[in-house]
N, C-alpha and C positions, 0 to 999 in steps of 0.2 A: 837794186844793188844790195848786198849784204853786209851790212853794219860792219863787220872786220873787213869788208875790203875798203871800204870808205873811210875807217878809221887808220887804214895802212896809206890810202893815198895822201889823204892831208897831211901824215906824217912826213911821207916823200917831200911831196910838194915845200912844206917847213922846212925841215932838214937840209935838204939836196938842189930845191931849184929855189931857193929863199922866195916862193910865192906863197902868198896868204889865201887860206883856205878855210873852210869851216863845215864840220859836219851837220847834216840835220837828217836826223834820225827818224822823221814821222812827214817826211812830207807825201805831199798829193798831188802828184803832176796830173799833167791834164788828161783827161779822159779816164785817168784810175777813178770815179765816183764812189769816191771817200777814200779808197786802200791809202795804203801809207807805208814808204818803202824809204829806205837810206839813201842821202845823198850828200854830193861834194857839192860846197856852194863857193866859186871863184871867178874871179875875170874870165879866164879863156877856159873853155871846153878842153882845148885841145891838151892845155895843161895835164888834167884828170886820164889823159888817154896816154899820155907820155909819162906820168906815173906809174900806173897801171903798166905797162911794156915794162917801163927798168924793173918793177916788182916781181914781175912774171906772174900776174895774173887775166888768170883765163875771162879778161874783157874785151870784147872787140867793140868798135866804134858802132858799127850797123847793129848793137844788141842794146846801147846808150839810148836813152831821150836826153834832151837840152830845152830846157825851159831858158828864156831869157827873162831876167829879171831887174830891169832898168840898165844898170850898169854893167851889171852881173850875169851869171850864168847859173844854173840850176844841171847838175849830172846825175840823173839818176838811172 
């Protein structure tokens, strides 16, 4: 995911559906061996995907991974 889109969804997410979110900028999902790409770190996935629509940007769910992360959810 691209750092401005990930810094546009957390904003949605704050703003507009009062869920807390966090960007992380260098993570390493599974199977990238080492790379390191932007991401939305929050409860639900689905969140990040319903941001992304009201945003209008060009993310579709089947282009997404989801790491989960104990509690959490990893979108990148």
């Amino acid at each position: 995911m691209k750092l401005a889109h990930a810094q546009a969804i957390v904003e949605e997410l704050a703003q507009t559906l009062d869920v807390e979110a966090t960007v992380r900028e260098d993570y390493s999902g599974r199977g990238m061996y080492g790379r390191t790409t932007a991401a939305v770190s929050t409860h639900y996935s689905e969140d990040v995907v319903a941001a992304a629509r009201d945003l209008g940007l060009p993310l579709r769910r089947s282009n997404l991974n989801v790491d989960s992360m104990g509690l959490g959810k990893v979108v990148y």
